[in-house]
N, C-alpha and C positions, 0 to 999 in steps of 0.2 A: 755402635760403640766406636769414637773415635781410634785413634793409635795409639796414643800417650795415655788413655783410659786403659788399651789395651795392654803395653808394657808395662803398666801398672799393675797391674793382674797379674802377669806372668810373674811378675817378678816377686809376689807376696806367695802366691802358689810353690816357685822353686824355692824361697828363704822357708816356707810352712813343711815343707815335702820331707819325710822320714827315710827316704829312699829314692832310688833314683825315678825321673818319670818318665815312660815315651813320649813320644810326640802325637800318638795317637790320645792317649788320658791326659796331657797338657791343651789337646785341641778341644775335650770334652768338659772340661774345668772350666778354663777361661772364656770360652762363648766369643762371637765378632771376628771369627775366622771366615775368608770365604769357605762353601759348603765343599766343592769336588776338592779332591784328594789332592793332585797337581797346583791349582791353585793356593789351596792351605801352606804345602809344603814349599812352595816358594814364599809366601809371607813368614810362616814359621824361622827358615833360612834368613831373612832381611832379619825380623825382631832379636834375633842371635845375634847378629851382626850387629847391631845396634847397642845392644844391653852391652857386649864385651866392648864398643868403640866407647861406653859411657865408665868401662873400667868396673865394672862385675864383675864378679869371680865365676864364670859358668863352667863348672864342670859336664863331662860327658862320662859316663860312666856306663859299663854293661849292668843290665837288669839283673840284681842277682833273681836264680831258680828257674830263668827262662835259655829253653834250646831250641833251635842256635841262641847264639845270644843277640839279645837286642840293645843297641843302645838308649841310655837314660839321660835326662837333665837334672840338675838341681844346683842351689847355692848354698855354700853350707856357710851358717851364720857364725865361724870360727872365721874362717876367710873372708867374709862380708866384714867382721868387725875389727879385723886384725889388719886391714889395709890402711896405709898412711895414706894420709888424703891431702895434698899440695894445691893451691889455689897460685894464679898470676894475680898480683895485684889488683886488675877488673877485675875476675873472680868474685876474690875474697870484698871487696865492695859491694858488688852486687848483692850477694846472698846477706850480707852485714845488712845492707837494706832491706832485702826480704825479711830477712826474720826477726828486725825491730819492729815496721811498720804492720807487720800480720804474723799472728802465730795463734797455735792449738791453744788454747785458752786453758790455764790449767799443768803446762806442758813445758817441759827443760829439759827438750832432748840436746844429743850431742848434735844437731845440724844446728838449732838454738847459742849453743855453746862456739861452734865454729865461727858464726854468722860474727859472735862479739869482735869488736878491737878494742885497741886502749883509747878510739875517741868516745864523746858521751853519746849515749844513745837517743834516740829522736823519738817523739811522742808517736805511740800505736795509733795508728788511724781504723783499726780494726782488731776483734778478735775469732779467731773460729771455734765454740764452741767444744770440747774433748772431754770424755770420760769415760769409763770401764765400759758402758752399753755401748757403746758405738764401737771399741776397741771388738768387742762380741758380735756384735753385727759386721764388720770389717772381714774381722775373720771368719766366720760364718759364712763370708759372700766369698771370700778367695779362697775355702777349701770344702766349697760345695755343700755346707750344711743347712739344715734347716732350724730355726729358732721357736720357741714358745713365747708369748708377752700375751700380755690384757690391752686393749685398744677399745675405746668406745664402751667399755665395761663388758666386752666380749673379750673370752679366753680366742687366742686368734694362733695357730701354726702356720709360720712363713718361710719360706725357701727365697731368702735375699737373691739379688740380681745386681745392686748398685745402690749405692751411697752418694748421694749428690749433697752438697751445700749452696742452699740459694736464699736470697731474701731475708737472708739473717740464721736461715733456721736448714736443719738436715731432716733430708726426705729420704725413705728407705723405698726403696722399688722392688718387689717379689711378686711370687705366685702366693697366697693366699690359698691355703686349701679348705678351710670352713667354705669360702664362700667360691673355691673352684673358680679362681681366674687371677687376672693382674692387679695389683693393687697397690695404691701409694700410700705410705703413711710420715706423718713431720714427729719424727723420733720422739721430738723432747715433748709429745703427747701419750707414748708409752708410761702405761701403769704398772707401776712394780719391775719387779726385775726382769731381765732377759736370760733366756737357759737354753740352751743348745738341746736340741730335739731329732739328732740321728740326721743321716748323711739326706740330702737331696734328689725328688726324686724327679722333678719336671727339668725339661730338657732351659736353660737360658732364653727369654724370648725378648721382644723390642719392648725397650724400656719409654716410660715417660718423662720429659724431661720438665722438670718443675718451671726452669726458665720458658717454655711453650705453655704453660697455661695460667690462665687465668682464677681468679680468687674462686668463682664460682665451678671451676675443674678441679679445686685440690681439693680432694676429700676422700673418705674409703668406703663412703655409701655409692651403694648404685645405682648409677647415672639415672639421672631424670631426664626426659626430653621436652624442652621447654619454649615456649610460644610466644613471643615479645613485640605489641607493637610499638613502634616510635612515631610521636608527631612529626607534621612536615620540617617545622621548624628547628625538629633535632636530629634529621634523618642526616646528612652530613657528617654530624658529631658517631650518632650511631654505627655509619658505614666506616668511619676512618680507625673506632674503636674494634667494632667485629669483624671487619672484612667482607664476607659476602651475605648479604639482607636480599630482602625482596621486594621491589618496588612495589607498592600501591596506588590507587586513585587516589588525586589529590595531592601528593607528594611524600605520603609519608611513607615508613618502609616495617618488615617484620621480619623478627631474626630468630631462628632456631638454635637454642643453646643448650648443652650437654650439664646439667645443672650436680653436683657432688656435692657442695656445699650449700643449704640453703639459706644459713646465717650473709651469708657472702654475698650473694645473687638475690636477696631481697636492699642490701648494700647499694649494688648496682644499681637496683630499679629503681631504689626511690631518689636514688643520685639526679634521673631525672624529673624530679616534682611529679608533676602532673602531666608530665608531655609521655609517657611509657604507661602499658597496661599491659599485666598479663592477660592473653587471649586462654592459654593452656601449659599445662594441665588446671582443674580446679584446686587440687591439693595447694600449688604453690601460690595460685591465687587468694584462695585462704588465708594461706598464712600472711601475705602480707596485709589483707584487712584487718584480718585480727589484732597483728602489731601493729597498726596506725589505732585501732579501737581503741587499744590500751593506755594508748598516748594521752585521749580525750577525757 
């Protein structure tokens, strides 16, 4: 977890927070802390420092019911939203171009609103996607809960970890508990609604980043392990797409792939004609006979 991933968190955690938090249940929420104690609390110390130099309202406040007393954090969204917000000229430019050129699809919040002036606004060259599931999954990831959804026609229980946007589309990264482990899913393939399913109980772990993998990695099936050879003639093209292959006799090479999707990674292979065979497993070998048979 980057830093600006990370102040991100924090800062949805202290605006979400009913009461004040320590730093101990701030370090357990938001995940991407160093682990020893010393270490933590000197990054905890900077990200403070930080959030107030960007003009947050961070209170400290004593835990109430706790003795001695401890101190808490929070931002209370009267204060967050009551602040006058001045821009210098750069500024107010800037953000003016930000959020004509990209915005939440769907979305007219007040940074939206700020961003206008009185000149005409300039053709979006993008939009990011926004609506109620995501707002639920969002908050689900920043106050540690776990969700319910249908994925793949399976009822699926997930304990969010992160929200990314890549390639057009948003990937949600959690622990999966049907299938007991990490799991990526692209939102806008969620069936039916999402529902909040009780607090989280797996500790935050290393997320996948959607932009690190390839068609035939994004998926929620589990992983295949896959056997590819390439002719000589496209072992170059192979090596410069997968990185590390295994030379053969004669020139060509074989590359082990981690296969999730196999709509995707049958894509790949026949991308190269006739010059790619799967050696293994049989399963994926299959199937792409079968789809060439059906062709005929």
């Amino acid at each position: 977890m980057n830093k600006l991933e990370r102040l991100l968190n924090l800062t949805a955690a202290l605006l979400a927070a009913d009461r004040p938090l320590t730093a101990e249940e701030l370090r357990v929420r938001i995940g991407g802390y160093p682990e020893t104690k010393s270490a933590y609390h000197r990054a905890f110390e900077r990200d403070k420092d930080d959030l107030r130099a960007m003009g947050l309202p961070l209170r400290v406040e004593s835990v109430p019911g706790v003795d001695p007393p401890v101190d808490g954090y929070r931002i209370r969204r009267s204060d967050y939203a009551g602040t006058e917000l001045r821009f210098e000229p750069d500024e107010l430019a800037a953000l003016h171009l930000a959020t004509n050129l990209i915005r939440l699809d769907g979305d007219d919040t007040a940074l939206r609103k700020i961003g206008r002036t009185g000149t005409a606004a300039v053709d979006e060259v993008g939009k990011v996607p926004f609506d109620d599931t995501l707002a639920t999954l969002i908050g689900a990831a920043a106050e540690r809960r776990a969700v319910s959804f249908r994925y793949g026609d399976t009822d699926r229980v997930v304990e969010p970890w992160r929200l990314s946007f890549s390639r057009g589309h948003w990937y949600l990264d959690g622990f999966d508990r049907v299938r007991s482990s990490e799991r990526l899913y692209r939102v806008d393939r969620l069936q039916g609604s999402v529902q909040l399913a009780g607090p989280a109980e797996q500790p935050v772990g290393s997320v996948s980043d959607p932009l690190d993998l390839r068609g035939w990695e994004l998926g929620d099936a589990a992983p295949i392990s896959a056997k590819v050879r390439f002719d000589a003639d496209q072992a170059a093209w192979a090596r410069h797409i997968l990185g590390e292959v295994e030379d053969e006799p004669g020139g060509g090479v074989v590359a082990t792939l981690e296969v999730r999707n196999t709509a995707a990674f049958r894509s790949f292979v026949l991308s190269f004609l006739d010059h790619a065979e799967v050696l293994e497993p049989e399963s994926l070998r299959h199937d792409i006979i079968e789809w060439l048979e059906a062709l005929t």
